[in-house]
N, C-alpha and C positions, 0 to 999 in steps of 0.2 A: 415166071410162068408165061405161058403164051394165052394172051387172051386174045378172043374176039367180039370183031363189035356189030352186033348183029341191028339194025337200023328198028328203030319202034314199031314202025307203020308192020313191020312182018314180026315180029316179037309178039306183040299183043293178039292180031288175028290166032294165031297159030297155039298160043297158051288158052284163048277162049277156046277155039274147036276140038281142043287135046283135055280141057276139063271137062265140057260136053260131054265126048266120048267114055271119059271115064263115071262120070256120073248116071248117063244114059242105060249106057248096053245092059248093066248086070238087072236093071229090073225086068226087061223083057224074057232076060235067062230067068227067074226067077216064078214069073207068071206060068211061061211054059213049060215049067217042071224041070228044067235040066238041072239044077243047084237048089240049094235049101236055103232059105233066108239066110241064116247062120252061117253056112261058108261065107256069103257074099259078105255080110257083115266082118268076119274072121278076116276076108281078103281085103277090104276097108283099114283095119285095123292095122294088119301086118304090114301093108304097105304105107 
């Protein structure tokens, strides 16, 4: 297989601000009514 070597210094920024986002966004969806806890949780899950 082909790998590649992606250098630390952009690896680790880029993994913190990509769990961020995924931890972030769905409570404000949440607050302001678009989703119900439940899905959000069910999309935690699934994913």
């Amino acid at each position: 297989m082909y790998e590649v070597n992606i250098p630390k210094f952009i690896k680790v920024p880029v993994s913190v601000i990509s769990l961020l986002f995924i931890f972030t966004i769905p409570y404000p969806r949440v607050y302001m009514g678009a989703y119900w806890f439940t899905d959000v949780a069910a999309g935690f899950c699934w994913s």
